[in-house]
N, CA, C and O atoms as a Maestro MAE file, in Angstrom:
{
 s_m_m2io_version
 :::
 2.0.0
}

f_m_ct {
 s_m_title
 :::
 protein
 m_atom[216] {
  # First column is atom index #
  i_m_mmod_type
  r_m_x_coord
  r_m_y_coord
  r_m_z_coord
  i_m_residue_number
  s_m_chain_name
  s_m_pdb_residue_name
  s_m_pdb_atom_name
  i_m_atomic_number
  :::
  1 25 -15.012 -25.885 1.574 1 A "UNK " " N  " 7
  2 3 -15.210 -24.654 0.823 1 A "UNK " " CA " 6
  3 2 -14.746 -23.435 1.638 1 A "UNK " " C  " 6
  4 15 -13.925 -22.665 1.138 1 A "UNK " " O  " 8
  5 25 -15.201 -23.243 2.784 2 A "UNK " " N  " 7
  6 3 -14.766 -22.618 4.045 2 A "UNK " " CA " 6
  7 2 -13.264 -22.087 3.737 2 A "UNK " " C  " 6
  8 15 -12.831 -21.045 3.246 2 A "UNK " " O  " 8
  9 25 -12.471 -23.641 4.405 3 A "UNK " " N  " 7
  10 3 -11.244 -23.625 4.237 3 A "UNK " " CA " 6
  11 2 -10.209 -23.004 3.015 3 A "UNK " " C  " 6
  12 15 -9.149 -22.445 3.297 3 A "UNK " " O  " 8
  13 25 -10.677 -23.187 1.673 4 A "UNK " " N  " 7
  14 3 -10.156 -22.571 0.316 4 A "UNK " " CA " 6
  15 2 -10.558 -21.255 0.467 4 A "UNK " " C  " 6
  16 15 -9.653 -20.453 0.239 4 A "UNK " " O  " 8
  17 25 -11.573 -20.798 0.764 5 A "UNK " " N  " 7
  18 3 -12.118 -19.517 0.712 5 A "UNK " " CA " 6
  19 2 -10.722 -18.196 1.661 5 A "UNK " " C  " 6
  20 15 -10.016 -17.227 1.382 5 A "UNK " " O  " 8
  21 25 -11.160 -19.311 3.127 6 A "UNK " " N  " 7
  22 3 -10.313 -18.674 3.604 6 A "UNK " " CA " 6
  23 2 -8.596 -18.656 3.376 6 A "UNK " " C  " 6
  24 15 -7.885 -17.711 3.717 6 A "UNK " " O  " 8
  25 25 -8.196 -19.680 2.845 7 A "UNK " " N  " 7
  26 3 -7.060 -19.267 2.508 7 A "UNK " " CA " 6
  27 2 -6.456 -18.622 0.886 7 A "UNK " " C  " 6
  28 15 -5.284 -18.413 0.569 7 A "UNK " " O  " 8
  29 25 -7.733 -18.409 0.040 8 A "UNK " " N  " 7
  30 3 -7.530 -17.267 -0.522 8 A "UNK " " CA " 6
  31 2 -7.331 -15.874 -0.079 8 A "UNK " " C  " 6
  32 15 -6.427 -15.055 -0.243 8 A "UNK " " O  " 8
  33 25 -8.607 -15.865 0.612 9 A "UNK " " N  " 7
  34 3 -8.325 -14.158 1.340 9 A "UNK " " CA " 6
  35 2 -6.938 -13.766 2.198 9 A "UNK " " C  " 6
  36 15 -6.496 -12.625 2.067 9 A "UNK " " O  " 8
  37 25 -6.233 -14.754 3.109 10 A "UNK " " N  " 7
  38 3 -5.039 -14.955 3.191 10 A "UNK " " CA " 6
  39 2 -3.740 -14.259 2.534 10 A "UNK " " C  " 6
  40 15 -2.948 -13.366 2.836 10 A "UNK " " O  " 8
  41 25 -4.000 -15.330 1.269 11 A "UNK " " N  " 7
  42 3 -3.266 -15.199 -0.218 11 A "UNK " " CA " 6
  43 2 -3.167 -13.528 -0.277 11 A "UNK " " C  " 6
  44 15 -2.317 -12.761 0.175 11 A "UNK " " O  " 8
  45 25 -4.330 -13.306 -0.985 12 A "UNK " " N  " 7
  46 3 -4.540 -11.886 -1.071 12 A "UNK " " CA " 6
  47 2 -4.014 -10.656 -0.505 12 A "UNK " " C  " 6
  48 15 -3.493 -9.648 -0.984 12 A "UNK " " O  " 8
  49 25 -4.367 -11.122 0.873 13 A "UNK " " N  " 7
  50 3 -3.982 -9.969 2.141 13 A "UNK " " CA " 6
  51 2 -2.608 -10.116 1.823 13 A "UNK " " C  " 6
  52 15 -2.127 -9.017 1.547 13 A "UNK " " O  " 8
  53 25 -1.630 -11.220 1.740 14 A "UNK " " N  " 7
  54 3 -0.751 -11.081 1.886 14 A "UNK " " CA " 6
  55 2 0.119 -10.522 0.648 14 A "UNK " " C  " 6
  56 15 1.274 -10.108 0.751 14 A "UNK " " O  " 8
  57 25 -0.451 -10.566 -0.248 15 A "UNK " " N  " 7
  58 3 0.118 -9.709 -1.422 15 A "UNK " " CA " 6
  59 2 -0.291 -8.727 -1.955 15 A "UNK " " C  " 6
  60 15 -0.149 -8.368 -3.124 15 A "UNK " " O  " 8
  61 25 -1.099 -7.991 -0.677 16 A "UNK " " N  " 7
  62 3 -1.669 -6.650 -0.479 16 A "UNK " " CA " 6
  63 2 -2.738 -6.377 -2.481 16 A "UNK " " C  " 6
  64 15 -2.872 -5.241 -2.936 16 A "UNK " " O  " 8
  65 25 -3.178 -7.390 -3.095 17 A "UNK " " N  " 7
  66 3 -3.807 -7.279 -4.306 17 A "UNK " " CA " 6
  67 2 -4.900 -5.980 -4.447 17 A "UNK " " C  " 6
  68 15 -5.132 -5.222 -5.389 17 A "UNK " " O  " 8
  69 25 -5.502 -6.083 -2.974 18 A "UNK " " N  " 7
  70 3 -6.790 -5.480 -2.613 18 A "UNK " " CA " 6
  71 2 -6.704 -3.978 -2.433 18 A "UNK " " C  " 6
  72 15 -7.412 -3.140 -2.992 18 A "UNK " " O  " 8
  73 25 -5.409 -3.705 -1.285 19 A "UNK " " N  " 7
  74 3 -4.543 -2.553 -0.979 19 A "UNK " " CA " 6
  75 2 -4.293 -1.572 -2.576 19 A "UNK " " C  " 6
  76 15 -4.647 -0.427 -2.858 19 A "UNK " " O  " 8
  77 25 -3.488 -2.681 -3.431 20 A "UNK " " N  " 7
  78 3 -3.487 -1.599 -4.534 20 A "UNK " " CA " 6
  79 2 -4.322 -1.238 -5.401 20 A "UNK " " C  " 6
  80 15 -4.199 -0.195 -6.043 20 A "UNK " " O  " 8
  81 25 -5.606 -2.334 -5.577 21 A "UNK " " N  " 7
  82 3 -6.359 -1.578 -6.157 21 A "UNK " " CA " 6
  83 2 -7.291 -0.819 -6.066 21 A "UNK " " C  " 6
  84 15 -8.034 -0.378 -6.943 21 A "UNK " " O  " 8
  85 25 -7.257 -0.561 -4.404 22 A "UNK " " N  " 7
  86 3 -8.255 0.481 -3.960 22 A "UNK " " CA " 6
  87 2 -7.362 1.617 -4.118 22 A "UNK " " C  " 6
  88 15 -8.090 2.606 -4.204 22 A "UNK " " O  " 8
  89 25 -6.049 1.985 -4.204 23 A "UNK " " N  " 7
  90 3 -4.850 3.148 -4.313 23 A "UNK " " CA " 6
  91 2 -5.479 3.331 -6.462 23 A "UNK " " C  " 6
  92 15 -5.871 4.306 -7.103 23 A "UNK " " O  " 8
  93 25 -5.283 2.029 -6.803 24 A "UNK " " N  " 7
  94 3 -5.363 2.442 -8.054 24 A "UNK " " CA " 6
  95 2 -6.829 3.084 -8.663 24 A "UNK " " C  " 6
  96 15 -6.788 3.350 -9.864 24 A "UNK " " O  " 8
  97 25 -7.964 3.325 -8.044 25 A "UNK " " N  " 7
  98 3 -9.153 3.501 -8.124 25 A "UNK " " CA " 6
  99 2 -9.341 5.223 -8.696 25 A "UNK " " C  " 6
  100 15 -10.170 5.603 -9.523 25 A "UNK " " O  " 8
  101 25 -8.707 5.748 -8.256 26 A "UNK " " N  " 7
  102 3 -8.569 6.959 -8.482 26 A "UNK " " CA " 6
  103 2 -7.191 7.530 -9.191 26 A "UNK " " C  " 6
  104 15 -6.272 7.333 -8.396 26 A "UNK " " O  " 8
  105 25 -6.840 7.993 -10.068 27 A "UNK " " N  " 7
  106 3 -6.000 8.589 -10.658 27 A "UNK " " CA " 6
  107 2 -5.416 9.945 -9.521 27 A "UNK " " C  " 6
  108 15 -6.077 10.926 -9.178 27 A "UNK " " O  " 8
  109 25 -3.823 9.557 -9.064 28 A "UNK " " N  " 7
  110 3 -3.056 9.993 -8.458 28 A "UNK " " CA " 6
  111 2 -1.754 11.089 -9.196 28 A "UNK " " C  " 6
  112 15 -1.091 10.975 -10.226 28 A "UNK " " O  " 8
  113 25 -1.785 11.944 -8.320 29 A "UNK " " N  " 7
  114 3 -0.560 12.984 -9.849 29 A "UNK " " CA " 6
  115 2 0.749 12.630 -9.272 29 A "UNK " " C  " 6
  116 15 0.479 12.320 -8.112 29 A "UNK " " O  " 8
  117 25 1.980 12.509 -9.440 30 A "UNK " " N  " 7
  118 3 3.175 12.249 -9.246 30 A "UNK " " CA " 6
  119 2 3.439 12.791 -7.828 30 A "UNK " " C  " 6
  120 15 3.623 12.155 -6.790 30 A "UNK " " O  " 8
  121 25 3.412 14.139 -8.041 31 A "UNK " " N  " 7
  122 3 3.955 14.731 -6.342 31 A "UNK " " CA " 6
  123 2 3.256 14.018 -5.604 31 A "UNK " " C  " 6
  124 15 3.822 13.513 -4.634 31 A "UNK " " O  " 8
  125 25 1.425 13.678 -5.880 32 A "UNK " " N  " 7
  126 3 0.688 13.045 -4.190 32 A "UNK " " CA " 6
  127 2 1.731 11.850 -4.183 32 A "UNK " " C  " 6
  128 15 2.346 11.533 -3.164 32 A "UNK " " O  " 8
  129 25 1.867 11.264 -5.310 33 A "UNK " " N  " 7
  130 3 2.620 9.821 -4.808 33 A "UNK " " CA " 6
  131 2 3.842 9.663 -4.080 33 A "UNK " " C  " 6
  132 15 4.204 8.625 -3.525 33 A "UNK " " O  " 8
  133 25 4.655 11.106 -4.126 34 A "UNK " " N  " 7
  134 3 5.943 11.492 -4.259 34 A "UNK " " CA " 6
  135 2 5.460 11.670 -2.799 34 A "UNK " " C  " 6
  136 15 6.026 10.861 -2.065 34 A "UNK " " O  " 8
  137 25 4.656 12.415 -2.200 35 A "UNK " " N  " 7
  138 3 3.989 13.198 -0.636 35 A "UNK " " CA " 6
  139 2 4.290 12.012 0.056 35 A "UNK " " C  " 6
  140 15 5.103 11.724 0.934 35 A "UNK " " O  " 8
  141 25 3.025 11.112 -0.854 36 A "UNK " " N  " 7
  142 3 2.718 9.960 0.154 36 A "UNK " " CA " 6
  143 2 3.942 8.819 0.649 36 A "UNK " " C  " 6
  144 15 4.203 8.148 1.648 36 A "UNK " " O  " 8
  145 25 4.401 9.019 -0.475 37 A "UNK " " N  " 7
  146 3 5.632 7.353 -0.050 37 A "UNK " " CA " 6
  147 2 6.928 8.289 1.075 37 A "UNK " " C  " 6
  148 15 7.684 7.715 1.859 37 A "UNK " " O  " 8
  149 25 6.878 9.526 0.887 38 A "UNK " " N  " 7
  150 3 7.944 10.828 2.068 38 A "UNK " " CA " 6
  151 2 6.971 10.859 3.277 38 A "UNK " " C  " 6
  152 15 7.433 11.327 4.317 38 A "UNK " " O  " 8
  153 25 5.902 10.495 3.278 39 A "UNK " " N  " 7
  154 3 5.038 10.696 4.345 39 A "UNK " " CA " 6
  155 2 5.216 9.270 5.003 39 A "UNK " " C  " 6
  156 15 5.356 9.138 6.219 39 A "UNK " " O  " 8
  157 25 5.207 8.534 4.386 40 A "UNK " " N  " 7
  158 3 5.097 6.795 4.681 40 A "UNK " " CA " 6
  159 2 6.174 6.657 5.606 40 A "UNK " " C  " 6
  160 15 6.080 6.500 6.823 40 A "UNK " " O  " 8
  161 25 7.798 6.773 4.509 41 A "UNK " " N  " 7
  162 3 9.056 6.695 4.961 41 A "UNK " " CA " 6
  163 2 9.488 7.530 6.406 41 A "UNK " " C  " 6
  164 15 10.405 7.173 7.145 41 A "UNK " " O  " 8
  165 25 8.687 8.615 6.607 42 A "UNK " " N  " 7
  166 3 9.252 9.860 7.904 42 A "UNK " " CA " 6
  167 2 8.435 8.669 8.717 42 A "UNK " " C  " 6
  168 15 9.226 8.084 9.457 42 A "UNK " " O  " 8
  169 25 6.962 8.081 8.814 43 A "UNK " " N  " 7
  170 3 6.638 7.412 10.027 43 A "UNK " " CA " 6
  171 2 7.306 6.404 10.263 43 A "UNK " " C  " 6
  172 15 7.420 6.074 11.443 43 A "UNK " " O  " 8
  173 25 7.931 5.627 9.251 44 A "UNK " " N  " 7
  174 3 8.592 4.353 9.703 44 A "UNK " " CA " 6
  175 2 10.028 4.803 10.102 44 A "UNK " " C  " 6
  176 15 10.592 4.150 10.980 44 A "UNK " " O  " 8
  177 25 10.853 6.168 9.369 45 A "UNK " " N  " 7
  178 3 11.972 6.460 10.388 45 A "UNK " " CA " 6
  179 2 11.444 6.610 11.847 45 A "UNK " " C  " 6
  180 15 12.231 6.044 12.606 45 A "UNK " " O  " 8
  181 25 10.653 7.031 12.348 46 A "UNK " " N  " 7
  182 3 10.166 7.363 13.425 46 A "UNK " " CA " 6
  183 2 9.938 6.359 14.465 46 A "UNK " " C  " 6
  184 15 10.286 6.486 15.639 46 A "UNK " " O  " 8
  185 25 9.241 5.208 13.886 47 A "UNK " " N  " 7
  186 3 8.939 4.068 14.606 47 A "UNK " " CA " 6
  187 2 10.439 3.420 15.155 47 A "UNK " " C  " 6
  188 15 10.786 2.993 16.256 47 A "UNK " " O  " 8
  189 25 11.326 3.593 13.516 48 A "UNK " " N  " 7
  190 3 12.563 2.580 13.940 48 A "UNK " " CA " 6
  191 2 13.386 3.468 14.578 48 A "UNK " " C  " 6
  192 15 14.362 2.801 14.919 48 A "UNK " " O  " 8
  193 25 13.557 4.771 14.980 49 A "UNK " " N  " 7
  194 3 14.008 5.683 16.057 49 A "UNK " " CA " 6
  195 2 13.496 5.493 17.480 49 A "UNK " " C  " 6
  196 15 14.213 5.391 18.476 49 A "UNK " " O  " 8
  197 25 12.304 5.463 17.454 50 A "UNK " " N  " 7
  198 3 11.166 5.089 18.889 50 A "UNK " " CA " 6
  199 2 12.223 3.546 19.453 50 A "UNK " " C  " 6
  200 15 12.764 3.402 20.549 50 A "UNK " " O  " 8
  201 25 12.231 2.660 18.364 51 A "UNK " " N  " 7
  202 3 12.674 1.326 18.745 51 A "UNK " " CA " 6
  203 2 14.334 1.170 19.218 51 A "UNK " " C  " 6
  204 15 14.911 0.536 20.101 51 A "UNK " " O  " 8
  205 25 14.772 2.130 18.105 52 A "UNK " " N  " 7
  206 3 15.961 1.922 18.686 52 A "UNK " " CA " 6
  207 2 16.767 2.504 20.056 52 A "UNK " " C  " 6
  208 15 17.569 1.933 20.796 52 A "UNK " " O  " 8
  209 25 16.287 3.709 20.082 53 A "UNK " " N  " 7
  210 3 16.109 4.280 21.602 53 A "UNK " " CA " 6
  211 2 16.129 3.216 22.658 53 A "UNK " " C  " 6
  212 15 17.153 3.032 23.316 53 A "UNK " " O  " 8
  213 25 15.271 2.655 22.809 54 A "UNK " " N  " 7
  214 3 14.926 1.679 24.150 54 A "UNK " " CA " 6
  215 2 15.949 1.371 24.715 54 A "UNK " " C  " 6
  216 15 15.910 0.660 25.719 54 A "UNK " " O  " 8
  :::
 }
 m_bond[215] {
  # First column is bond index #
  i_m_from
  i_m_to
  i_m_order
  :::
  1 1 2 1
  2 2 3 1
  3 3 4 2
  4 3 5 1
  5 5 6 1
  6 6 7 1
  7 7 8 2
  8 7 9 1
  9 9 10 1
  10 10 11 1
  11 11 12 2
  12 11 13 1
  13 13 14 1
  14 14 15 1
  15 15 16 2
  16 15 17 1
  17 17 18 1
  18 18 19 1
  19 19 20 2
  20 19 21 1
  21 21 22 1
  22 22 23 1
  23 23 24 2
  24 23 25 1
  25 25 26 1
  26 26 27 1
  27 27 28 2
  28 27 29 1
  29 29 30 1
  30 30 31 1
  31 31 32 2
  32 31 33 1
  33 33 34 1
  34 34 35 1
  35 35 36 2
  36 35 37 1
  37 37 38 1
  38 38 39 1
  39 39 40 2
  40 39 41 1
  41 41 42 1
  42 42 43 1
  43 43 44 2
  44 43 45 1
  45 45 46 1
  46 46 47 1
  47 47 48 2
  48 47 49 1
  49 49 50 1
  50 50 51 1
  51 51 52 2
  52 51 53 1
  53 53 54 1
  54 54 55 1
  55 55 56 2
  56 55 57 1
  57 57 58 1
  58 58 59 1
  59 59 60 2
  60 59 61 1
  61 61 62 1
  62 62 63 1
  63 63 64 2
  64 63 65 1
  65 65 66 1
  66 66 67 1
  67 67 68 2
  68 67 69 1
  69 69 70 1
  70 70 71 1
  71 71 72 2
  72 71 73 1
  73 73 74 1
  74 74 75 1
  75 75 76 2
  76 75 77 1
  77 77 78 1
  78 78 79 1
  79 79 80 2
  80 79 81 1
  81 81 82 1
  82 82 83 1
  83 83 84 2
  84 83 85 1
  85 85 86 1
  86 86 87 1
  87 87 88 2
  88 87 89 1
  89 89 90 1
  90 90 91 1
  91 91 92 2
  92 91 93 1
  93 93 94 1
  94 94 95 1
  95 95 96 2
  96 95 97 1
  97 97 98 1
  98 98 99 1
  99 99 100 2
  100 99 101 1
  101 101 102 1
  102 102 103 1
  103 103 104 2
  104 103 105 1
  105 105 106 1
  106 106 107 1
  107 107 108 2
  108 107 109 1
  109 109 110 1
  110 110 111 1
  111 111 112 2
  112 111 113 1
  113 113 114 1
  114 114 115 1
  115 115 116 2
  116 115 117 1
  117 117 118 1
  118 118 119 1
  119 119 120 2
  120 119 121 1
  121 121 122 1
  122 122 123 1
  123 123 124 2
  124 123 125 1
  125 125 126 1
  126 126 127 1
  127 127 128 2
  128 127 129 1
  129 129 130 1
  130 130 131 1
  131 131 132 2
  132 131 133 1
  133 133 134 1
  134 134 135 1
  135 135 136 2
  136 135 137 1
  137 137 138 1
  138 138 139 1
  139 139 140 2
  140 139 141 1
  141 141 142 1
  142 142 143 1
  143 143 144 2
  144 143 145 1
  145 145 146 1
  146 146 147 1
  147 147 148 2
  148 147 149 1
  149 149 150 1
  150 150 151 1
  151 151 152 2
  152 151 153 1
  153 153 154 1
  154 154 155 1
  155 155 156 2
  156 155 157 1
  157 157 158 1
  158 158 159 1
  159 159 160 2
  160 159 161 1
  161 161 162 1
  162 162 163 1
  163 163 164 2
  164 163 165 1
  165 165 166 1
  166 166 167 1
  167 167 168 2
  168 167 169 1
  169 169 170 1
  170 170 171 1
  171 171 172 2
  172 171 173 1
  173 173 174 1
  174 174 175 1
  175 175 176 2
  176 175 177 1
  177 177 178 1
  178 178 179 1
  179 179 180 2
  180 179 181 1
  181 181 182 1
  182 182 183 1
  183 183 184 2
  184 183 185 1
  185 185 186 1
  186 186 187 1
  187 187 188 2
  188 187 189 1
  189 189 190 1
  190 190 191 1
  191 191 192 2
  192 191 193 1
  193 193 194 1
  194 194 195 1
  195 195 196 2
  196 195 197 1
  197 197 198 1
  198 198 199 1
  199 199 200 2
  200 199 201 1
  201 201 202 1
  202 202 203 1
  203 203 204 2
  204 203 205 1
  205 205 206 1
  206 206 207 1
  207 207 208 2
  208 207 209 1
  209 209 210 1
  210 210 211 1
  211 211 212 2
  212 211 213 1
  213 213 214 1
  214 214 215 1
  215 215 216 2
  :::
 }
}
């Protein structure tokens, strides 16, 4: 039981199910979404700038 259990939660995590419906919980207006995914994208340019540097 253990074992199924845990590889549901697995499952899950890995298709982030949980992730969106805590995003979907609250009603979001276009620009926050528009903010957030320009906010998302500038940290991951950043990271893959940090990386490529080295």
């Amino acid at each position: 039981m253990e074992k199924a259990l845990r590889r549901l939660k697995k499952k899950i995590d890995r298709e982030g199910i949980i992730r969106d419906v805590r995003q979907k919980r609250y009603f979001e207006k276009p620009c926050e979404i528009k903010r957030r995914k320009r906010k998302i994208a500038a940290f991951n340019n950043m990271l893959r700038q940090r990386y490529e540097n080295r």
